[in-house]
BATIDREN-533462 format. One record per residue (C-alpha): residue in three letters; z, y, x; residue number from 1. Coordinates in pm, 1 decimal, padded with zeros to 6 digits. Example, Ala and Ser with C-alpha at 12.3 -4.5 7.8 and 13.67 -1.06 7.14 Angstrom:
BEGIN
   resn          z          y          x   resi
    Ala    00780.0   -00450.0    01230.0      1
    Ser    00714.0   -00106.0    01367.0      2
This chain:
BEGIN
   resn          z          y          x   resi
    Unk    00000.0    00000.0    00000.0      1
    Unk    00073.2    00242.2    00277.6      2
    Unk   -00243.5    00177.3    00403.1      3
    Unk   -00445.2    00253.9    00133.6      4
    Unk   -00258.0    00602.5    00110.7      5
    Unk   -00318.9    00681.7    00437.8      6
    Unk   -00666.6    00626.1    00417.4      7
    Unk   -00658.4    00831.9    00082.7      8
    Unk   -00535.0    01109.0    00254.3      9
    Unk   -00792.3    01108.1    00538.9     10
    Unk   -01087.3    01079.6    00242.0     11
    Unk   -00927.4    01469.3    00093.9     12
    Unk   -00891.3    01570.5    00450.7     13
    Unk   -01269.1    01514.6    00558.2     14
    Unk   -01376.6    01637.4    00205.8     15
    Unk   -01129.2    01951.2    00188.5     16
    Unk   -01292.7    02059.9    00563.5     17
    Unk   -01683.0    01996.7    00423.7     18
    Unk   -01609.0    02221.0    00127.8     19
    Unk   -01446.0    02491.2    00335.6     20
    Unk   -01651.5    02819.7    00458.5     21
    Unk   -01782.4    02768.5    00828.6     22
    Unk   -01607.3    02969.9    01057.1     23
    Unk   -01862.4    03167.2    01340.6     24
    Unk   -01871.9    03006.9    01697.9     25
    Unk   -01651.7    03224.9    01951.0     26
    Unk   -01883.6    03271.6    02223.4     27
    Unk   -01814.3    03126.2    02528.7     28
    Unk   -01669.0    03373.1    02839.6     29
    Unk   -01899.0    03339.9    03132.0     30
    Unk   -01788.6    03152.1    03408.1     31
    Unk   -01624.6    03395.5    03692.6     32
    Unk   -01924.7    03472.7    03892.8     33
    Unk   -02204.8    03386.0    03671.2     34
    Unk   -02477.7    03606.7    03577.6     35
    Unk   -02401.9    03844.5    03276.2     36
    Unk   -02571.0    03722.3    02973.3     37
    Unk   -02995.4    03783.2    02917.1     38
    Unk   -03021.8    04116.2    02687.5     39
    Unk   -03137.0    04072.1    02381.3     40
    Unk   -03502.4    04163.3    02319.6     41
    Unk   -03548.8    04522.8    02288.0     42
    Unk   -03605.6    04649.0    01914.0     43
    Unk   -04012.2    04790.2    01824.5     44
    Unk   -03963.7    05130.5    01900.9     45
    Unk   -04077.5    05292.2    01568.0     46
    Unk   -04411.2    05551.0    01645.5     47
    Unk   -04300.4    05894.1    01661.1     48
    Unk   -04406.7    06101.5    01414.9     49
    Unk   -04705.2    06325.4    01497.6     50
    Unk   -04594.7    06697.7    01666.1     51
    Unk   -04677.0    06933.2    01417.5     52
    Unk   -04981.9    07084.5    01592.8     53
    Unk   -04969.0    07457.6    01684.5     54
    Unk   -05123.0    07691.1    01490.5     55
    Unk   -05510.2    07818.0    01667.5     56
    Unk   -05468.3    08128.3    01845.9     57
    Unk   -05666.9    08398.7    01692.6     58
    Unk   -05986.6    08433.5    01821.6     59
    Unk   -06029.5    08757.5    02053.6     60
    Unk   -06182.8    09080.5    01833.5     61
    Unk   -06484.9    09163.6    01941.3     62
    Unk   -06644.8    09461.2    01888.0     63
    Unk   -07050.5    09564.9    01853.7     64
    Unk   -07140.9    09830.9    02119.8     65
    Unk   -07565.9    09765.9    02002.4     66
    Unk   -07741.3    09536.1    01852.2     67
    Unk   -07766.2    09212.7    02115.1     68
    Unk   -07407.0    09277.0    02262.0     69
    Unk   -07101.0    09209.3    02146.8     70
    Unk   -06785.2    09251.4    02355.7     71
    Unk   -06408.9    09163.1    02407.9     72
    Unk   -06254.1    09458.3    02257.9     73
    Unk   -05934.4    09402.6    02503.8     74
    Unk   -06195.3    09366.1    02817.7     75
    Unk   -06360.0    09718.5    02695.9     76
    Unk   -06029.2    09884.8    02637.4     77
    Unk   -05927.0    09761.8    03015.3     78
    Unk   -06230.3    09852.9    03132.7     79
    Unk   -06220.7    10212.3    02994.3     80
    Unk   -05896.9    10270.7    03109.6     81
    Unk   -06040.7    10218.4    03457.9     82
    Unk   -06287.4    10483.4    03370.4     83
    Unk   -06601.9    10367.6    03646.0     84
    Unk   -06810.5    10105.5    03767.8     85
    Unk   -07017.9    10056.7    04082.3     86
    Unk   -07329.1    09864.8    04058.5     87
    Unk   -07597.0    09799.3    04309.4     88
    Unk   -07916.2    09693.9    04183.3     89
    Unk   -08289.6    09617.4    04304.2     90
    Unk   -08459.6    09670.9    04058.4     91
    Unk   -08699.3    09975.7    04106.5     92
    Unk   -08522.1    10294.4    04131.3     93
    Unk   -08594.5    10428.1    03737.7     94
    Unk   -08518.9    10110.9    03588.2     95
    Unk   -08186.9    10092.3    03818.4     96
    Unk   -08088.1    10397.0    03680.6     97
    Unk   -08170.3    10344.2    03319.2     98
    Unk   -07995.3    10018.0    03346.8     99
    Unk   -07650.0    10235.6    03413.2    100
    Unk   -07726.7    10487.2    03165.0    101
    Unk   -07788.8    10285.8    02893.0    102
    Unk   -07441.8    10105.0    02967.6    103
    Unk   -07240.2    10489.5    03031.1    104
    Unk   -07401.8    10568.6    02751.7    105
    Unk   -07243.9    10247.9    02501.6    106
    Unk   -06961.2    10253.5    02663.0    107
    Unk   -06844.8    10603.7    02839.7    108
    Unk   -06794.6    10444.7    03158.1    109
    Unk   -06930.5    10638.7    03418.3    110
    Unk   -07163.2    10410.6    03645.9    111
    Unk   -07228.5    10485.7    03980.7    112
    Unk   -07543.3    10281.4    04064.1    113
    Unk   -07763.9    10273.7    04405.4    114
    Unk   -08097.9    10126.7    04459.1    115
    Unk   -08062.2    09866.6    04758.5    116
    Unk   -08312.8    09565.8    04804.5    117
    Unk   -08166.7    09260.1    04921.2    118
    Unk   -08142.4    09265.7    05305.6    119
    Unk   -07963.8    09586.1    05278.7    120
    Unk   -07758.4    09506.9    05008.2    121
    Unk   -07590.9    09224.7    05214.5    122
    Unk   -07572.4    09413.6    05509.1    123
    Unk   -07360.2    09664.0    05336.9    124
    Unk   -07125.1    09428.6    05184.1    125
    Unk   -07124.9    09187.2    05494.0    126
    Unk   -06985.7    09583.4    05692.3    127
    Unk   -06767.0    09649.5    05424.6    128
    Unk   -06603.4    09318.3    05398.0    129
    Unk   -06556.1    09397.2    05783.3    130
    Unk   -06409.3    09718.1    05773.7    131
    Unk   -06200.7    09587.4    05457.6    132
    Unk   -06378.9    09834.9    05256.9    133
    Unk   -06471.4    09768.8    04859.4    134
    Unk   -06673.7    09991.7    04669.9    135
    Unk   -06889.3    09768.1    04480.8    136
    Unk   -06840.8    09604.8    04176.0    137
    Unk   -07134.8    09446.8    04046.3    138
    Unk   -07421.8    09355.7    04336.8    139
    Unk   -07781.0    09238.8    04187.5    140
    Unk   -08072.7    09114.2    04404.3    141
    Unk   -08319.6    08805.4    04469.6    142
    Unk   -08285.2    08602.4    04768.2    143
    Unk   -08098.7    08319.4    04680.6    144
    Unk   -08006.1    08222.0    05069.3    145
    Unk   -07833.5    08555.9    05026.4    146
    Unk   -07644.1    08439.8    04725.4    147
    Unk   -07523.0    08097.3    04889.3    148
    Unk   -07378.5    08319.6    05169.2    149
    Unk   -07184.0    08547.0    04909.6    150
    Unk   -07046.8    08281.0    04753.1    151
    Unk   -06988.2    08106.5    05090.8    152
    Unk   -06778.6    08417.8    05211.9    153
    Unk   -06631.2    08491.3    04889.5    154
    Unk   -06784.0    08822.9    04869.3    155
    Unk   -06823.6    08772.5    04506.5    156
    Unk   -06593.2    08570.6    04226.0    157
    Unk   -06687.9    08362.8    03978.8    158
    Unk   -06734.7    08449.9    03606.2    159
    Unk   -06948.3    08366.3    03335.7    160
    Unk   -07065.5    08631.3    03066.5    161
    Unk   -07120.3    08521.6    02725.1    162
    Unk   -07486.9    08564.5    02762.0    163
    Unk   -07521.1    08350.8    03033.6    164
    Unk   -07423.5    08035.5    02884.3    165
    Unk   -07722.2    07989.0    02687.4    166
    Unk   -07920.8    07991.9    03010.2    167
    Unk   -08086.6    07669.5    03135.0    168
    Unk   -07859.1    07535.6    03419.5    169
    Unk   -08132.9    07574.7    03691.4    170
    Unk   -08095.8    07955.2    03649.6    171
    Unk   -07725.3    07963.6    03727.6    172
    Unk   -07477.4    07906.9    04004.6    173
    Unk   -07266.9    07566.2    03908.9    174
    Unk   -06996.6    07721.3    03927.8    175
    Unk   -07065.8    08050.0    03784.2    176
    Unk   -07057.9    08268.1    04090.3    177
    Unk   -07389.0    08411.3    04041.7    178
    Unk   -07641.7    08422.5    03735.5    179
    Unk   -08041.7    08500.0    03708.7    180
    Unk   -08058.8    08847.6    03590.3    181
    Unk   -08448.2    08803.9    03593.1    182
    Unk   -08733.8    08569.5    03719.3    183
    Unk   -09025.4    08665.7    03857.6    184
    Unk   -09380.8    08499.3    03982.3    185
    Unk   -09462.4    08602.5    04360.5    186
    Unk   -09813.2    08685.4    04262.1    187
    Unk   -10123.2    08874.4    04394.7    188
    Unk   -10192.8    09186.9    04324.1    189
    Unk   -10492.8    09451.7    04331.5    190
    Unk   -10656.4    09802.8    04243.5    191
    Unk   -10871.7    09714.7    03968.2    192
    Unk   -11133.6    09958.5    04023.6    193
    Unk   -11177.3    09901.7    04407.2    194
    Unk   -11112.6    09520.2    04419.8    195
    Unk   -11370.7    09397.6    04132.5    196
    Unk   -11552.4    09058.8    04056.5    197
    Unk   -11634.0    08819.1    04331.3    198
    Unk   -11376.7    09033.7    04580.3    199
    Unk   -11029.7    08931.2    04297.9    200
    Unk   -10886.8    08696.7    04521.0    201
    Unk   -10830.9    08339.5    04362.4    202
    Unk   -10519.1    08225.3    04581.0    203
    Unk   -10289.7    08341.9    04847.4    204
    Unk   -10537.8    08173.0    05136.6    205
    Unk   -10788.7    08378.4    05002.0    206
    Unk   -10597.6    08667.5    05177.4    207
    Unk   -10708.0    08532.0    05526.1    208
    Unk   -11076.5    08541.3    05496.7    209
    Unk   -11205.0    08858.0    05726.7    210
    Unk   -11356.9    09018.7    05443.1    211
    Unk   -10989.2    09141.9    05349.4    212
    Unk   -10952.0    09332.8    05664.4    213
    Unk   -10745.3    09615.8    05632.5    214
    Unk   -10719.3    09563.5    05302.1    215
    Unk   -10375.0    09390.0    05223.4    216
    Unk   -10024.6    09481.3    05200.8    217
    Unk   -09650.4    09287.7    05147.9    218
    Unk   -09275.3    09288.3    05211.0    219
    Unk   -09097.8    09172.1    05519.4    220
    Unk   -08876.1    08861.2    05500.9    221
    Unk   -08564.6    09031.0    05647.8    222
    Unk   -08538.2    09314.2    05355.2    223
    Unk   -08711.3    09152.1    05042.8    224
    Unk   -08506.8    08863.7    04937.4    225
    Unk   -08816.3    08680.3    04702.3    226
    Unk   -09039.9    08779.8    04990.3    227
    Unk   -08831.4    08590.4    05214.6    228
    Unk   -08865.5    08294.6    04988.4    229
    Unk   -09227.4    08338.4    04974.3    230
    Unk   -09269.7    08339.4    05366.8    231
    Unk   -09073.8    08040.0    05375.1    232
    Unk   -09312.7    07854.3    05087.7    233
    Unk   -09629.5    07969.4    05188.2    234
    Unk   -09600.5    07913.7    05615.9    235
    Unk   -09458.7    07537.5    05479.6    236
    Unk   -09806.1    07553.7    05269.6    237
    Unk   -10073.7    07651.7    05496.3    238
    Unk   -09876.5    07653.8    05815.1    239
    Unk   -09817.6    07955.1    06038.5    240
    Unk   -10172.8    08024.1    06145.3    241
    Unk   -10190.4    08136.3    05785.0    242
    Unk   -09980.6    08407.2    05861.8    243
    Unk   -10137.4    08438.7    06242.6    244
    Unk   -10515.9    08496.6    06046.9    245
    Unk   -10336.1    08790.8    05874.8    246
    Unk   -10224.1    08941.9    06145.6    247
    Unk   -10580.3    08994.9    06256.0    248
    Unk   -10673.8    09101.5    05928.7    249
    Unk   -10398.1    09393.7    06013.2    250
    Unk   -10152.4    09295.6    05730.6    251
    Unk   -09968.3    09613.3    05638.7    252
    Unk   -09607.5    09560.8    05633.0    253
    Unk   -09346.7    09757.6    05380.1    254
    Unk   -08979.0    09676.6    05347.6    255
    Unk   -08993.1    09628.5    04954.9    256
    Unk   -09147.0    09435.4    04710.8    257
    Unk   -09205.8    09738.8    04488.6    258
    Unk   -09364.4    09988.5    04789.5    259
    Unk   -09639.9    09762.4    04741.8    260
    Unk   -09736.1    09900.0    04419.7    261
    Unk   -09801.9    10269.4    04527.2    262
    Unk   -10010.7    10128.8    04783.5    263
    Unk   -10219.7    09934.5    04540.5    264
    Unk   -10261.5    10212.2    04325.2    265
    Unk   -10334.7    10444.3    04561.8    266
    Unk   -10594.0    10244.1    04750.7    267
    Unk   -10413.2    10295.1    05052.5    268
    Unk   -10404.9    09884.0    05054.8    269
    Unk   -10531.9    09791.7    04746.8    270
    Unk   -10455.0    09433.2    04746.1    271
    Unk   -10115.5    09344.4    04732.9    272
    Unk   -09954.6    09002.3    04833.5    273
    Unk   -09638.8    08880.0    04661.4    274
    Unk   -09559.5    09137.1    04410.3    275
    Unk   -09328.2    09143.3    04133.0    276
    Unk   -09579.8    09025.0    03880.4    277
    Unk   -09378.5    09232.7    03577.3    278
    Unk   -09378.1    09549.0    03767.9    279
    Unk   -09777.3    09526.3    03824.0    280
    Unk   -09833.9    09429.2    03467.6    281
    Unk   -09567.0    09742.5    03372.1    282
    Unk   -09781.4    09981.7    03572.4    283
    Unk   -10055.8    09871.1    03378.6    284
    Unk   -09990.1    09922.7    03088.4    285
    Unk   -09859.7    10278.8    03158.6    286
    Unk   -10247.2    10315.7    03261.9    287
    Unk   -10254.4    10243.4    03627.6    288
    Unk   -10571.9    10083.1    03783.7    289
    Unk   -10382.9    09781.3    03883.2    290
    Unk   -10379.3    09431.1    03776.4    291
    Unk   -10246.1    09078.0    03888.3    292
    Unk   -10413.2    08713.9    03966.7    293
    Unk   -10192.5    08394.8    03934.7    294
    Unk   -10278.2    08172.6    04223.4    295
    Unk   -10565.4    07877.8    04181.8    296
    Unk   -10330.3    07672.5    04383.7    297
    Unk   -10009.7    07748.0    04358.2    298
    Unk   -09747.5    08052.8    04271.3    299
    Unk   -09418.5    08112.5    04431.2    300
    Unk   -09166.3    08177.2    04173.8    301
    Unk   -08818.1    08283.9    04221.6    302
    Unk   -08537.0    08456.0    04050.6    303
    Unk   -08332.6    08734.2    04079.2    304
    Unk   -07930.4    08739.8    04019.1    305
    Unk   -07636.3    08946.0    03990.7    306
    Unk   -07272.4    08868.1    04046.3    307
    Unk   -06944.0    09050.5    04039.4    308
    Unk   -06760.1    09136.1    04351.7    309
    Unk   -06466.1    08992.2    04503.1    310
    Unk   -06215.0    09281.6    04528.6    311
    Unk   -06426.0    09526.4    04306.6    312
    Unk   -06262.3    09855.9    04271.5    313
    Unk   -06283.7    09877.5    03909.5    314
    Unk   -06245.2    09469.8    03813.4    315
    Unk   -06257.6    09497.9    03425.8    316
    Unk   -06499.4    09740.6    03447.3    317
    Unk   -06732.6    09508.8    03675.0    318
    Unk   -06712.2    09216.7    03429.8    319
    Unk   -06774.3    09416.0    03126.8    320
    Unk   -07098.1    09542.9    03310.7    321
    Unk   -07191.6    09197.5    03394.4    322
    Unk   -07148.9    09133.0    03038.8    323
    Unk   -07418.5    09370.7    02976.5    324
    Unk   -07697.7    09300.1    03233.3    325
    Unk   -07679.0    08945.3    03041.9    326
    Unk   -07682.3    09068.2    02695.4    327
    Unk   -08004.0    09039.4    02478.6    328
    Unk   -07974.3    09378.5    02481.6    329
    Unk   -07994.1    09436.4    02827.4    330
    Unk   -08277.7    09106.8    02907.4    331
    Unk   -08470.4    09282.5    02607.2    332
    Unk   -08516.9    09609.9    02830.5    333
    Unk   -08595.5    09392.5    03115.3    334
    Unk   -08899.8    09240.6    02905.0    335
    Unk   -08960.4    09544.9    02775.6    336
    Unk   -09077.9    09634.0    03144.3    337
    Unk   -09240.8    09306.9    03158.7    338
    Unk   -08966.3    09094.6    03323.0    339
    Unk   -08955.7    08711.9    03284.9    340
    Unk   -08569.7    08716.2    03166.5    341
    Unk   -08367.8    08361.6    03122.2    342
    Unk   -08188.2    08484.3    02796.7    343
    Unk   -08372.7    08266.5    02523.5    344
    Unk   -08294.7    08510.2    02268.7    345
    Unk   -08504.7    08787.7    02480.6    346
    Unk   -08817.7    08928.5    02345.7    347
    Unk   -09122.3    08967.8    02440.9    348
    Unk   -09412.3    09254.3    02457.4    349
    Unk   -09752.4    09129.7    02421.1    350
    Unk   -09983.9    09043.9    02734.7    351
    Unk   -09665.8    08934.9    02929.9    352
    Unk   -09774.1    08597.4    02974.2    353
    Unk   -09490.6    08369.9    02966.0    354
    Unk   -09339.2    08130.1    03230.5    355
    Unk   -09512.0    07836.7    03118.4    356
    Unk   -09846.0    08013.6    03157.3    357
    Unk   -09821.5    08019.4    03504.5    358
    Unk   -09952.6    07707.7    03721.1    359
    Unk   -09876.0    07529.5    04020.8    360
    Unk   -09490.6    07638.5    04052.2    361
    Unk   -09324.4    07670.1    04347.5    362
    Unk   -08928.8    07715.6    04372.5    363
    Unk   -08687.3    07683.9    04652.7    364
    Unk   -08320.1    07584.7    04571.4    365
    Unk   -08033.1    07828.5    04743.4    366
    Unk   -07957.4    07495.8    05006.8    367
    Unk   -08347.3    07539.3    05085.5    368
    Unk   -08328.9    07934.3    05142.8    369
    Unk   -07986.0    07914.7    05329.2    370
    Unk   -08138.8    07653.0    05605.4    371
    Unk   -08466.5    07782.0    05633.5    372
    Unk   -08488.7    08176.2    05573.6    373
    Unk   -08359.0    08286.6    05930.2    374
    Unk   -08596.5    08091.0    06139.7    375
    Unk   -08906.7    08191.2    05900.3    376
    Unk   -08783.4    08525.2    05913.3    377
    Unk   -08708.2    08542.4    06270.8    378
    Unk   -09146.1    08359.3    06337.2    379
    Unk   -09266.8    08651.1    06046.1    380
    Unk   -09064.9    08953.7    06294.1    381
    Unk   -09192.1    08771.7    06590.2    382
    Unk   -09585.5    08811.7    06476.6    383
    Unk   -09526.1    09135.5    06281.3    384
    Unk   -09256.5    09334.1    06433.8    385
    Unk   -08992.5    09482.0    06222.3    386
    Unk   -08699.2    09407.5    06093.1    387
């Protein structure tokens, strides 16, 4: 009988701990010296929410000085306060100075401007930067081995006006240190009531035939920037007995592009070689016996920039007038004088024939100019003296 109570009481026991809650496991304390206990994996980090995004800065007023240019009003209001602006240009000497009026007179900024082809334009700045001297502002000439040195030296800064960046890439600096104010076509010119029919030359080798003895005229190398490009292009062309036959044709020799045109019109030399094609076709049509040929075989073209100076004097006022000379309304007075302009907005008179007209291209890049415009200026002083 005991038995069988005993074993009764076991029966509840077993049952009475099955029915009852289970109790959690106390975790076990790590052995002294063992490693601390893995962490447990890391909860998903929820996504942040999104940073409310900042409200878009207004964009800077502008104000309307003309129809074809529109400007920074806090870039005018700088540049006024400064009051001036120096600007050398190479254009010719009328259209310089109509250039700066038409600016003083938008914007009441007094502009100081001098006429300076390129040669002499660096050779200034080159002295000044010597003599820590800065007067200029905005400088604007061809000669693109000229440019590559400014921006080499850091004569000039880099900056980008409005205008400019709808201009194809091959008429700009990379990296915006200087900009094609114009292009131009390196072509022949002549007096078009001495030079008539058979005598029009066809091509620049046409020049060295004796039968244009005494006749011809064009720019030295070492003070016409596109003239130096031209030497360069047309002595890797024909060679340099090209430029030997002219000497005993008695090429006449002139420091600027645009003395060649008085000389043309005059007669004094009334073929011309390498001329500013616009200026010829300008003169023209203001009645002027003169007229141009585009080369049979080839025509040097080339283009003519502007920058603004490192250390310019008046530094708002510089970059609000290299604003302007890239403005439609500014490239619209270049075409006006018959200028090849790269604005694409520009307009242009009729009988300017445009850049696709002309054949046979030839262009240099600023690498090209910088290696090879002192030796093919230093053979041209050698034949021809000057410099």
């Amino acid at each position: 009988m005991k038995v069988v109570v005993v074993h009764a009481l076991v029966v509840l026991g077993l049952l009475a701990a099955a029915c009852a809650p289970a109790q959690p496991a106390q975790e076990a304390k790590p052995a002294a010296g063992a490693a601390p206990p893995a962490a447990a994996p890391a909860v998903p980090a929820q996504p942040a929410k999104p940073a409310a995004e900042k409200p878009a800065q207004p964009a800077a007023k502008k104000v309307q000085l003309t129809s074809g240019w529109e400007v920074d009003e806090a870039l005018l209001q700088a540049a006024k306060r400064e009051g001036k602006v120096a600007y050398w240009g190479s254009l010719r000497e009328p259209e310089v100075k109509e250039i700066a009026k038409a600016f003083q007179d938008l914007t009441g900024i007094t502009v100081e401007s001098t006429r300076l082809s390129a040669g002499p334009q660096f050779t200034r700045i080159s002295k000044e930067r010597e003599a820590k001297l800065y007067t200029v502002d905005v400088v604007q000439h061809g000669g693109l081995g000229f440019w590559k040195l400014h921006k080499e030296r850091k004569y000039v800064i880099p900056y980008m006006p409005e205008g400019a960046k709808k201009y194809d890439a091959r008429y700009r600096d990379k990296d915006g240190y200087f900009l094609a104010f114009y292009i131009q076509a390196n072509s022949l010119g002549y007096n078009s009531k001495l030079i008539t029919g058979a005598d029009v030359p066809k091509s620049y080798k046409d020049l060295a035939d004796p039968n244009y003895k005494d006749k011809v005229a064009t720019s030295h190398p070492k003070h016409s920037g596109t003239g130096g490009g031209l030497v360069i292009q047309l002595s890797e062309l024909y060679g340099w007995s090209y430029y030997e036959k002219l000497k005993q044709n008695n090429l006449f020799i002139v420091r600027s592009q645009f003395e060649l045109n008085p000389m043309a019109t005059s007669g004094e030399r009334p073929i011309s070689l390498g001329v500013v094609d616009s200026s010829f076709l300008d003169d023209k049509a203001a009645g002027k016996p003169v007229d141009i040929v585009y080369a049979e075989d080839a025509n040097s073209i080339s283009w003519v920039a502007s920058g603004v100076a490192a250390d310019a004097p008046h530094p708002n006022a510089a970059k609000l007038f290299q604003e302007w000379l890239h403005s439609v309304a500014a490239q619209n007075k270049l075409t006006a004088w018959r200028y090849l302009v790269p604005h694409p907005d520009a307009t242009y008179p009729a009988g300017r024939p445009p850049l696709s007209a002309i054949k046979n291209p030839m262009t240099l890049t600023a690498d090209e100019v910088e290696k090879k415009l002192e030796p093919a200026q230093e053979r041209f002083t050698d034949l021809f003296g000057g410099g």
